[in-house]
KEKE-933363 format. One line per field, with one value per residue (C-alpha): residue in three letters; x, y, z. Coordinates in steps of 0.05 Angstrom, whole numbers. Layout:
REM residues N
aa	(ala; ...);
x	(X; ...);
y	(Y; ...);
z	(Z; ...);
REM end
This chain:
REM residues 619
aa	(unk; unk; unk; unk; unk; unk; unk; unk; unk; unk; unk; unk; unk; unk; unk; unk; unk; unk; unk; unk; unk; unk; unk; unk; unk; unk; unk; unk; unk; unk; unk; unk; unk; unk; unk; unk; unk; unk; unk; unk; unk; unk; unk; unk; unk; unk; unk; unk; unk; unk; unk; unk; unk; unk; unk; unk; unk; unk; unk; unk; unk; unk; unk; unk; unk; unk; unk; unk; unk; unk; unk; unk; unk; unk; unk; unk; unk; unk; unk; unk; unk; unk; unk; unk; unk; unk; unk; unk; unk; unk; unk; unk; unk; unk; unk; unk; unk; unk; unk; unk; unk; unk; unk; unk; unk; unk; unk; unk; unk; unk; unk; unk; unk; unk; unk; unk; unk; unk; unk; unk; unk; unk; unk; unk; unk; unk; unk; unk; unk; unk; unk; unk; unk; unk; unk; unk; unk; unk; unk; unk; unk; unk; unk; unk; unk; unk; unk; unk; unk; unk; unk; unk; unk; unk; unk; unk; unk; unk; unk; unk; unk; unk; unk; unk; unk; unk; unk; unk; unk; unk; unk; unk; unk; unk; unk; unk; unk; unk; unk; unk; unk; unk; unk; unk; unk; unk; unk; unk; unk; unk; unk; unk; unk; unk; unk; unk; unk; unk; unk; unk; unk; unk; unk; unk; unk; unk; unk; unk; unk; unk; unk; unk; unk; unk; unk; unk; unk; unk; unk; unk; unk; unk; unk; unk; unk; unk; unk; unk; unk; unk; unk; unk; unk; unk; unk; unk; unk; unk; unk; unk; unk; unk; unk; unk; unk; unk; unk; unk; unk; unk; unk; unk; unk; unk; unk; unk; unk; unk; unk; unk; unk; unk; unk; unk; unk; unk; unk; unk; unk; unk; unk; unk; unk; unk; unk; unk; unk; unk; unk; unk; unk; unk; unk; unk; unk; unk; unk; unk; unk; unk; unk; unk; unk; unk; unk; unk; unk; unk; unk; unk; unk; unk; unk; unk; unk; unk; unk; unk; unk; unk; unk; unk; unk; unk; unk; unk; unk; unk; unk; unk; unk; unk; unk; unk; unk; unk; unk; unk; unk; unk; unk; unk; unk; unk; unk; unk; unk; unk; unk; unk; unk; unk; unk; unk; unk; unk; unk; unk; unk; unk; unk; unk; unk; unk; unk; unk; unk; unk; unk; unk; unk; unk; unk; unk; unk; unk; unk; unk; unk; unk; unk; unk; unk; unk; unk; unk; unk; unk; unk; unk; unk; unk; unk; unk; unk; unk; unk; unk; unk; unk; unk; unk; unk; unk; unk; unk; unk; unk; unk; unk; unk; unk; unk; unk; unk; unk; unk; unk; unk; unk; unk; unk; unk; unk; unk; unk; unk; unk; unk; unk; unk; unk; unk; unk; unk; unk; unk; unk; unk; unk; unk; unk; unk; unk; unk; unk; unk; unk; unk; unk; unk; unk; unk; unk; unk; unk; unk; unk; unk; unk; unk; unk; unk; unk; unk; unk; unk; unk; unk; unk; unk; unk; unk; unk; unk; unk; unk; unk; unk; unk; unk; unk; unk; unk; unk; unk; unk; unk; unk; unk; unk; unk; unk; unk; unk; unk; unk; unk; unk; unk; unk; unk; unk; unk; unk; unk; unk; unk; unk; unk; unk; unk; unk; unk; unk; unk; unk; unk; unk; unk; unk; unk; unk; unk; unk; unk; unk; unk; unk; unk; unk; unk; unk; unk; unk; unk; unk; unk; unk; unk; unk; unk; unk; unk; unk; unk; unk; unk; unk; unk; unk; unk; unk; unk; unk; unk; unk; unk; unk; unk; unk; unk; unk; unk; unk; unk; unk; unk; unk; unk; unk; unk; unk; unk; unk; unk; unk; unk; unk; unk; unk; unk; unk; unk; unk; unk; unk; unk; unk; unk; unk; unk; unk; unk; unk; unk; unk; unk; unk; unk; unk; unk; unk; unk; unk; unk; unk; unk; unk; unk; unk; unk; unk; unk; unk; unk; unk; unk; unk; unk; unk; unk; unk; unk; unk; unk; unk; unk; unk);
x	(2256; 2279; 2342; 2365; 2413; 2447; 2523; 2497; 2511; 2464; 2402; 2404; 2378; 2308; 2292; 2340; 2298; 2317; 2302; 2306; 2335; 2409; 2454; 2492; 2485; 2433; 2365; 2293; 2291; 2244; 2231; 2260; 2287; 2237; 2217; 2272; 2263; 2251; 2265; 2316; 2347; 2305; 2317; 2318; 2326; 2395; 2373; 2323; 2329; 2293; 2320; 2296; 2241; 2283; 2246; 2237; 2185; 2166; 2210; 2277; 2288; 2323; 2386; 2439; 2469; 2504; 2520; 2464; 2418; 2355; 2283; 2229; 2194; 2117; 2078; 2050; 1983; 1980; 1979; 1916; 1905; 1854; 1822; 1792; 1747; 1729; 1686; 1975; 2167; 2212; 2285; 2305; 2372; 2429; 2454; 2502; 2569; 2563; 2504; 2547; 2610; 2556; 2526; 2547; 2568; 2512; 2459; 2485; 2440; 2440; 2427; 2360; 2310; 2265; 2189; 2153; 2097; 2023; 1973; 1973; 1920; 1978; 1957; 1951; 2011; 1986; 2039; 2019; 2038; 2050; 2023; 2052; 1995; 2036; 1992; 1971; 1941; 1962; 2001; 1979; 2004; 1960; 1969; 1939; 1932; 1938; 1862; 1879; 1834; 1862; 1878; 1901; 1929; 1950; 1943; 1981; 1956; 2002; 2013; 1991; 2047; 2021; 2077; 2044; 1979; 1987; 2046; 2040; 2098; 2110; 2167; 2199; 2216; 2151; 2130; 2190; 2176; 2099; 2118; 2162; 2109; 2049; 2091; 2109; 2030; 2011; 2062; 2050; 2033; 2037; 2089; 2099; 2153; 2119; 2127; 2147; 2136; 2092; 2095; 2040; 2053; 2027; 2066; 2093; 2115; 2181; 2237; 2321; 2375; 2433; 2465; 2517; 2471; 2398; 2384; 2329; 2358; 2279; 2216; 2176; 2144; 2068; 2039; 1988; 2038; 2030; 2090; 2127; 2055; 2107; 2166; 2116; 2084; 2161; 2173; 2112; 2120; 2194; 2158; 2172; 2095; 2102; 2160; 2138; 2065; 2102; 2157; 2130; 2049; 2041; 2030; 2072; 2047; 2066; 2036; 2088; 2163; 2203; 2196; 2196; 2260; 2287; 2255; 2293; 2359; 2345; 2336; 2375; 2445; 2500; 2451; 2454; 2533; 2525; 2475; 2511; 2574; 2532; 2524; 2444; 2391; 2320; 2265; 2188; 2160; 2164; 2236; 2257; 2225; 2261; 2328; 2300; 2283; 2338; 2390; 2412; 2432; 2378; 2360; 2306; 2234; 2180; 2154; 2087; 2125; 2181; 2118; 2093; 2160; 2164; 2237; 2216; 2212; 2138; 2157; 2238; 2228; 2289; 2303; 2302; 2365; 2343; 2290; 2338; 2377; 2315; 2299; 2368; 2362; 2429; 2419; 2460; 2399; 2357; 2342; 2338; 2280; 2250; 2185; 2135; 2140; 2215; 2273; 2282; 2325; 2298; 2286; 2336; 2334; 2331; 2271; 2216; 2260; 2277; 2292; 2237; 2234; 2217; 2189; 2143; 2139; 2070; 2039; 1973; 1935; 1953; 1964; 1888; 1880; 1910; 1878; 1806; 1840; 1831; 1882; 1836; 1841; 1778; 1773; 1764; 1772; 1758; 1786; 1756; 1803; 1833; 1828; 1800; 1832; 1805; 1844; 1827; 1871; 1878; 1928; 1992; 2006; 2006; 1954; 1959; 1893; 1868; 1829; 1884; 1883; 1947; 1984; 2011; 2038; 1983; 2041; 2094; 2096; 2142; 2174; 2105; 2076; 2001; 1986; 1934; 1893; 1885; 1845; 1866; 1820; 1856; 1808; 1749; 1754; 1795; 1735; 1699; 1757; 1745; 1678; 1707; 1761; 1744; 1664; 1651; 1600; 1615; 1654; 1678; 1680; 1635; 1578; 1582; 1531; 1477; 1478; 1473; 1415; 1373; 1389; 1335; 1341; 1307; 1376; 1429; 1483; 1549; 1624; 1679; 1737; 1788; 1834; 1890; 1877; 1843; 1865; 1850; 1817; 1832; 1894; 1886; 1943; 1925; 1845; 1814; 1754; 1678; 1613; 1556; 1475; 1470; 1400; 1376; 1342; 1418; 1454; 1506; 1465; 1462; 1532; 1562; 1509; 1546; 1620; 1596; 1567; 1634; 1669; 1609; 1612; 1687; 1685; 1636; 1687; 1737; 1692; 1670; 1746; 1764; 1712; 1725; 1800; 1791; 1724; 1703; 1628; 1638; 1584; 1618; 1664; 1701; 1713; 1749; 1780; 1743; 1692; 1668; 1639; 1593; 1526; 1498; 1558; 1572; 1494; 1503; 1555; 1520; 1466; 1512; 1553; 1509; 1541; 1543; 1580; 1612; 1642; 1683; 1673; 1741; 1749; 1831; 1844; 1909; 1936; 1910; 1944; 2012; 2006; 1976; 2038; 2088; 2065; 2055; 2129; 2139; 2093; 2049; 1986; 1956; 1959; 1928; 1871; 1848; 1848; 1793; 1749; 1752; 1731; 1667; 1621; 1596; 1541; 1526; 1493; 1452; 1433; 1363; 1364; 1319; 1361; 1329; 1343; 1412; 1434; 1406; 1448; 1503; 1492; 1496; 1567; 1597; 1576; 1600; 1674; 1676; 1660; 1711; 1759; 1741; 1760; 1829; 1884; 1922; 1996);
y	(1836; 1831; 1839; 1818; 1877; 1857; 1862; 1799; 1728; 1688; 1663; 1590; 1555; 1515; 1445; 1449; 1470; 1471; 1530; 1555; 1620; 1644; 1707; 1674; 1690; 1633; 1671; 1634; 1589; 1581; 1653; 1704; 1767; 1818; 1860; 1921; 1978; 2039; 2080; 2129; 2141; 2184; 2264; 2270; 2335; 2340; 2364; 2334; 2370; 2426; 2485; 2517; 2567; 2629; 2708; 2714; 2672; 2591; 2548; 2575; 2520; 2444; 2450; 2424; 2344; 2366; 2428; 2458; 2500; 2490; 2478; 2511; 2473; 2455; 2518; 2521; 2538; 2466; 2431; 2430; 2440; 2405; 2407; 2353; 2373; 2322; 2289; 2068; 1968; 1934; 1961; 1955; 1934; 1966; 2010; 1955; 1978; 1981; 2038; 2071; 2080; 2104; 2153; 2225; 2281; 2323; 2290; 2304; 2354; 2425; 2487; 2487; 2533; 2582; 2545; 2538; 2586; 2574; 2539; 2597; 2564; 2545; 2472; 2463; 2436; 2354; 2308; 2292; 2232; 2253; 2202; 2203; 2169; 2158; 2129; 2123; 2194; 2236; 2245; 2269; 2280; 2282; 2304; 2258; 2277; 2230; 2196; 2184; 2243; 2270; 2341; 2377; 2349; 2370; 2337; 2346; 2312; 2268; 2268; 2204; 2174; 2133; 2132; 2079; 2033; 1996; 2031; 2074; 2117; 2162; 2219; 2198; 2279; 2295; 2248; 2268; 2345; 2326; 2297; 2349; 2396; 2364; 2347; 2421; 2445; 2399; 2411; 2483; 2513; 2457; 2485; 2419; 2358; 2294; 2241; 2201; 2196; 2127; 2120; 2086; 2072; 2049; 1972; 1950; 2009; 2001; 2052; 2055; 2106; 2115; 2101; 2157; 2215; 2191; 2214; 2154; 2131; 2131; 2144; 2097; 2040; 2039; 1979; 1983; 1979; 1917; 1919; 1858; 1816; 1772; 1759; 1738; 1696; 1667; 1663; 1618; 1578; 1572; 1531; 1593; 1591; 1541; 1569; 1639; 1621; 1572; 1615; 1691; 1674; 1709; 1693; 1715; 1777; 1848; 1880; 1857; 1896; 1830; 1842; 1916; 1905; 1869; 1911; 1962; 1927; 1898; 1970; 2017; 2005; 1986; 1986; 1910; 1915; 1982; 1943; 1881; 1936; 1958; 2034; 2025; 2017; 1989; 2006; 2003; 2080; 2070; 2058; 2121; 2166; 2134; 2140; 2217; 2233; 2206; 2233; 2173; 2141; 2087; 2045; 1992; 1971; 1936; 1855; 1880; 1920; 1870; 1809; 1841; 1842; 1768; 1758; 1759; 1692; 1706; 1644; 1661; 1733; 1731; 1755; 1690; 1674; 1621; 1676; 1725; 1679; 1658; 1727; 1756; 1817; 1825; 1829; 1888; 1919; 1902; 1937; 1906; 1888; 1901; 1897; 1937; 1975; 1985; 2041; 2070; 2124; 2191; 2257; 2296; 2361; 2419; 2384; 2406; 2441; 2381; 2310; 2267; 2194; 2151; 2087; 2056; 2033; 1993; 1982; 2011; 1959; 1935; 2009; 2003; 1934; 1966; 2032; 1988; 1948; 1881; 1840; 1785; 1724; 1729; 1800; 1833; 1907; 1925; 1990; 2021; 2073; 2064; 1997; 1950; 1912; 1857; 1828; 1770; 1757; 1694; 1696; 1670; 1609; 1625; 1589; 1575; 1593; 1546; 1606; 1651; 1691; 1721; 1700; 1759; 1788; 1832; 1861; 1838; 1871; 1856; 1803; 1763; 1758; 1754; 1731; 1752; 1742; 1784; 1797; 1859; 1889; 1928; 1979; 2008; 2085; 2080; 2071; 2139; 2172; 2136; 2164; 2232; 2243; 2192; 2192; 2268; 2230; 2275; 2321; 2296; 2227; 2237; 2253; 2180; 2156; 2211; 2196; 2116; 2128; 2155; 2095; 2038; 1998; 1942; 1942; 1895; 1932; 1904; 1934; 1889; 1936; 1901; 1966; 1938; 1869; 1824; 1814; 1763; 1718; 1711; 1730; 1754; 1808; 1812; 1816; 1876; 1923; 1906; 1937; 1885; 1884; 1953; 1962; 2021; 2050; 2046; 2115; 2152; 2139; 2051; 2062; 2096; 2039; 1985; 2022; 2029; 1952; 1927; 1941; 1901; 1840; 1841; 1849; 1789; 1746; 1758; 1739; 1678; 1651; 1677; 1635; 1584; 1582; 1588; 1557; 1629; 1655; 1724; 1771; 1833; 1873; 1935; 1988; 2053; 2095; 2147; 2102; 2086; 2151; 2134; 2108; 2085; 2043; 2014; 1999; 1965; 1928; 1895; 1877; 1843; 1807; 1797; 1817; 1885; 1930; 1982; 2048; 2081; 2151; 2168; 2136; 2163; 2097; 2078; 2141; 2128; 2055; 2086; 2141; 2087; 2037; 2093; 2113; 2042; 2032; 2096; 2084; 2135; 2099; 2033; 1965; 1929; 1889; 1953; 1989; 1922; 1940; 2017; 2009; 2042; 2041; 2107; 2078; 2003; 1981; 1920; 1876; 1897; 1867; 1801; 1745; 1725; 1790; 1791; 1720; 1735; 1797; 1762; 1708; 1757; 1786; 1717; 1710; 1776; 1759; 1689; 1732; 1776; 1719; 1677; 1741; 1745; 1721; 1662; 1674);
z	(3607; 3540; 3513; 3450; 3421; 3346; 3378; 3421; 3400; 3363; 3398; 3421; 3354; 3356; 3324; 3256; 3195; 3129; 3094; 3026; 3010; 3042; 3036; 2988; 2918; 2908; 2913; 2923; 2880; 2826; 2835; 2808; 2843; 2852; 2783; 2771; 2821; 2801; 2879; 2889; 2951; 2996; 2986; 3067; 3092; 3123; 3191; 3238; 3301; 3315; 3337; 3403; 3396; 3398; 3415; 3340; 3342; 3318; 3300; 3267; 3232; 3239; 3270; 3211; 3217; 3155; 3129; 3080; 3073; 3123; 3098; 3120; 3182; 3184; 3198; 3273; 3238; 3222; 3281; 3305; 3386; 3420; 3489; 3528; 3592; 3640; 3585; 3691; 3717; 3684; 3660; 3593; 3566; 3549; 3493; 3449; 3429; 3364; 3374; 3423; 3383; 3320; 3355; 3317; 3356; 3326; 3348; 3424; 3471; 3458; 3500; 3526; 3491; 3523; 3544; 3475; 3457; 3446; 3493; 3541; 3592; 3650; 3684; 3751; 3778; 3775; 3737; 3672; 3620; 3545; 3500; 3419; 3379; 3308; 3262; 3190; 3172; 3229; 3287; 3351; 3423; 3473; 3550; 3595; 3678; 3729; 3723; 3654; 3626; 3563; 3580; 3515; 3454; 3381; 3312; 3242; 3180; 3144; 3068; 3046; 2978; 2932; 2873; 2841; 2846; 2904; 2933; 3003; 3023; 3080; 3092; 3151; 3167; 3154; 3208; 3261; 3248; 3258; 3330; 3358; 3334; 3368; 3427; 3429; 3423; 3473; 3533; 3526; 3587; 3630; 3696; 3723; 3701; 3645; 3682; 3619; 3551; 3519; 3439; 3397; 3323; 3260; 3253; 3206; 3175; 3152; 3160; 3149; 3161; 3166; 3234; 3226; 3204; 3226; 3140; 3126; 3061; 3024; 3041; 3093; 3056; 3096; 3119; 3070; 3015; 2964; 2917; 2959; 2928; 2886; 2934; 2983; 2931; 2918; 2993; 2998; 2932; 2967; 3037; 3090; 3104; 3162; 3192; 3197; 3224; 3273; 3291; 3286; 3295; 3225; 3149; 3097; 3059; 3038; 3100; 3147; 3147; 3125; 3055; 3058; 3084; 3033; 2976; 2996; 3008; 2934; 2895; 2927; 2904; 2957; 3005; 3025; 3040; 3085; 3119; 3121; 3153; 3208; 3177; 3172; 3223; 3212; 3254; 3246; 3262; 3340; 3329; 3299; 3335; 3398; 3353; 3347; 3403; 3444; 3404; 3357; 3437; 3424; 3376; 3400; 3398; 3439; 3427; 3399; 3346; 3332; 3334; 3272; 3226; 3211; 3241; 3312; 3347; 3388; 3433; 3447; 3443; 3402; 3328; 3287; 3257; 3204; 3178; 3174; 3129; 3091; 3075; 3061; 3122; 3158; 3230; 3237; 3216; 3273; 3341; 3419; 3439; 3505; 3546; 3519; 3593; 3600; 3604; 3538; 3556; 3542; 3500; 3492; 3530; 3487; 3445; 3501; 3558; 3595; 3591; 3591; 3602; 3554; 3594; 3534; 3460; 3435; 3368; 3356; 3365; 3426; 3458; 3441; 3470; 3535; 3537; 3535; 3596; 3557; 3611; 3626; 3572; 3531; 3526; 3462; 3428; 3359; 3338; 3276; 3240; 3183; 3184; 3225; 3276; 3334; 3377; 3434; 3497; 3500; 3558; 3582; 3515; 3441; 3409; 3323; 3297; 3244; 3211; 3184; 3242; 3268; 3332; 3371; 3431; 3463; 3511; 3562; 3626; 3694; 3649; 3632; 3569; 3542; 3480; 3430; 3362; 3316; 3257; 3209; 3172; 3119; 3093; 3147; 3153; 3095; 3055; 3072; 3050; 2987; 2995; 3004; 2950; 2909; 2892; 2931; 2959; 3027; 3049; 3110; 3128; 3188; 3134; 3118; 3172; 3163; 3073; 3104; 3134; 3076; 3041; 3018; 3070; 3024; 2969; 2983; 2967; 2981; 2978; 2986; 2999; 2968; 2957; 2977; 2976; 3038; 3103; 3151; 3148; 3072; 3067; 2984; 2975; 2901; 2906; 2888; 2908; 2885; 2892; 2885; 2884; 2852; 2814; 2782; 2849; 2878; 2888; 2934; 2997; 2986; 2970; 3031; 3063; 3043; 3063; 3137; 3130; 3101; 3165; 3209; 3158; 3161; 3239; 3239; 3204; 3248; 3307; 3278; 3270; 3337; 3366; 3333; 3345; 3418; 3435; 3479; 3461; 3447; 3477; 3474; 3439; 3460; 3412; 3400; 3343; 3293; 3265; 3335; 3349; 3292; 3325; 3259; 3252; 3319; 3323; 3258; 3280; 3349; 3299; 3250; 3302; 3347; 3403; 3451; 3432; 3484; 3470; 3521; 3553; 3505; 3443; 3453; 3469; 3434; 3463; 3534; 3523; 3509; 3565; 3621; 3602; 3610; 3672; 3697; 3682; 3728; 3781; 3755; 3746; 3777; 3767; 3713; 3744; 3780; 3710; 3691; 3752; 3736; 3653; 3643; 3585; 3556; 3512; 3498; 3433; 3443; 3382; 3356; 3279; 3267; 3264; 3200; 3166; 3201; 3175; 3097; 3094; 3126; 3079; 3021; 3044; 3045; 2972; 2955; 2987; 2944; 2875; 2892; 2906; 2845; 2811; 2832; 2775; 2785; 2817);
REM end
């Protein structure tokens, strides 16, 4: 267990290190403070939750946190209802003081509402696990029974910000209105208790409120998000490089919540010394939909989650106090941290007729990691959506990878840890929606694969998809996106090509560091998310690798990962090794490209990549 709530003490202190940067009025020095901000406070709606479903019908509205007038909720029409057919403890700690005297009276239960509408088909009267999948472009909560078949789910599209080049916002409302919704959808009709509730997130996502209200005081700065390109640049310049890779596992760049964080506390006026008086709560998205959902009674967050904000000690499972003081974030900010299978309390009753337990919090990627059953060191998922992301257990000991890769906690269970590596692609299924609104190339991104394949396949066509900037193993937050090799026989078809190849090349790079780092021969590669149902693409990628690549009967694996470790915590589902024996492949793709032909193109990729990086400006 893990439990490191802000009222505590400070953790025991490591080896003394002298770090540059303080709360005092000094800032990093010889940087300057970040450019003038231009944010406003975040226009939050001053209600957030919903009202039970009453005999008029839908939802009535959001029931008031402050007086005002109440906007209008998301339509049901929008949540989209999906049905699957056929085709798994430890106790967390306790609420602090400080969040116990802070939490409003408003947000305390209400009457219970009538069962929600919609779904008519009644279950049978099996115990089910509700999984919420939060992620980048949707949200979706999915039913799963107890042999871990996803039984009926729901999906909302999120509205995707984008103020200014580079910048990726979210509307925290949007996103809590999206989950009750789904949540809603997807329990309907089901006559027997949810065993618990699992949440999966997009990390790094970085979200405040206020502690008295639950208003978030701006919109959620995504982990895409590059306007933190310069601090970072200071905080390296400043010698925090080798502490935060020792300390957190991770490298210092815009993508992680640190310096979103302290953007924020920067531009929006008086916002440092509420923080610094306990009246505002951080949280990455996981953490305020457990603030949500529980009724403002708890305010905490798993180790995967807290791993990926650069203040979390991967080795002490503690909040790092000389970070914190590095980087200027009060740790009144900050939430406990448990395992990623614990108590987290749970919903509050009039949000879907009953209390539900809340019994586990993981970040996307390693929901994913767990829903493939990757618990044996030297296992290894890649999940294509949005971006790209591999990781490797590599067991029980953090290792420092000496190819940019990112140390991590793959998830901590019964009070034992297992460590990962990860590689984070930043662009993958990002890029056919480049594709799509961009070029009109398609007109949905699943159109991709079929214009691929009526490409020359003699034209080297490359696309580096620098869009916002390169991940591991580069690490270049300020390169930018290239298309190489075009000739005059090149069109829309070489082009969506070289998309789908960007995300096998990229894969392929991550491989090569992993087994490099670690010595392990890697012969095959799970993978999941939207890209995966792709056959084009995954075969593409065995070739490219080479390595087999296997795709799982359900591709709902970062779901299924939050849903098995909430019933695992509940003594739902099995164990973890028996979940390794029971994995199945649906389809395995086997490497069929010449090596010759597979090593020129390869060849051709890495040249692309150092063009685009000889491109990139000087800091």
């Amino acid at each position: 267990m893990v439990d490191h709530h802000v009222d505590r003490p400070e953790v025991e202190a490591g080896q003394p290190v002298q770090l540059t940067g303080t709360n005092r009025s000094d800032r990093l020095d010889p940087c300057a403070p970040p450019p003038a901000c231009s944010a406003k406070p975040h226009a939050a709606p001053r209600h957030f939750l919903p009202h039970p479903i009453t005999s008029q019908g839908g939802l009535s509205g959001l029931v008031a946190i402050a007086r005002g007038q109440t906007p209008d909720p998301i339509p049901n029409s929008a949540v989209k209802t999906l049905s699957a057919h056929g085709t798994a403890s430890t106790r967390g700690g306790r609420v602090g003081r400080r969040q116990a005297r802070q939490t409003p009276n408003s947000l305390l239960p209400l009457p219970l509402p009538r069962a929600a509408t919609g779904g008519s088909q009644v279950m049978s009267s099996e115990t089910f696990v509700l999984a919420i999948d939060q992620g980048t472009t949707s949200t979706r909560a999915i039913l799963f029974d107890a042999a871990g078949q996803p039984r009926k789910s729901a999906q909302i599209e999120l509205t995707q910000s984008r103020p200014r080049p580079g910048w990726v916002e979210h509307d925290p409302e949007e996103i809590w209105r999206s989950v009750v919704l789904t949540c809603r959808e997807a329990i309907a009709g089901v006559d027997r208790p949810i065993a618990a509730v699992g949440i999966t997130n997009q990390r790094e996502t970085t979200v405040l409120w206020e502690r008295a209200t639950g208003r978030p005081v701006h919109n959620a700065i995504v982990w895409q998000d590059r306007r933190t390109a310069a601090l970072c640049e200071c905080w390296r310049t400043a010698g925090l490089a080798e502490i935060v890779a020792r300390r957190t596992g991770l490298v210092v760049d815009p993508y992680f919540s640190a310096s979103k964080i302290r953007w924020l506390l920067d531009c929006l006026p008086g916002l440092r010394e509420r923080a610094r008086a306990g009246e505002i709560a951080f949280g990455t998205i996981d953490s305020f939909l457990l603030w949500r959902l529980s009724g403002g009674r708890r305010h905490a967050t798993d180790v995967t989650n807290a791993a990926r904000t650069m203040l979390f000690d991967i080795r002490r499972f503690a909040w790092d106090a000389e970070l914190l003081d590095a980087f200027e974030i009060p740790r009144a900010l900050l939430p406990e941290v448990l395992d990623t299978g614990a108590d987290y309390g749970a919903t509050m009753p009039h949000l879907f007729g009953t209390a539900i337990p809340i019994a586990g919090l993981a970040g996307d990627q390693q929901a994913a990691a767990i829903g493939q059953a990757c618990f044996r060191p030297g296992m290894i998922k890649t999940t294509c959506g949005t971006g790209a992301f591999a990781l490797l257990n590599i067991g029980g000991a953090p290792t420092r990878s000496r190819h940019k890769l990112l140390t991590t906690i793959a998830y901590r269970l019964d009070g034992e840890t297992a460590y990962a590596l990860e590689g984070s692609i930043f662009v993958a299924g990002a890029a056919m929606e480049w594709l799509r609104d961009r070029l009109g190339a398609i007109a949905v991104a699943t159109e991709a694969a079929s214009l691929a394949a009526r490409a020359d396949p003699e034209q080297r066509v490359y696309l580096v998809p620098g869009f916002a900037g390169l991940g591991a193993p580069y690490w270049s937050p300020h390169a930018r996106g290239a298309l190489l090799g075009l000739t005059a026989e090149c069109g829309l078809p070489e082009i969506a090509r070289a998309a789908l190849e960007a995300v096998g090349y990229q894969t392929r790079d991550l491989i090569e560091a992993m087994a490099s780092d670690t010595g392990i021969t890697v012969d095959a590669v799970r993978v999941d998310g939207g890209m995966a149902a792709s056959d084009w693409t995954m075969q593409f990628l065995a070739d490219i690798l080479p390595a087999n690549v296997e795709r799982p009967a359900s591709i709902e694996t970062t779901a299924w990962g939050a849903a098995y470790i909430a019933g695992l915590t509940r003594g739902f589902y099995p164990d973890p090794e028996t979940m390794v024996t029971q994995w199945l492949a649906e389809r395995r793709f086997t490497p069929q490209m010449p090596a010759a032909e597979r090593e020129e193109r390869y060849a051709g990729w890495r040249g692309a990549v150092a063009g685009v990086l000889a491109a990139v400006p000087p800091a």
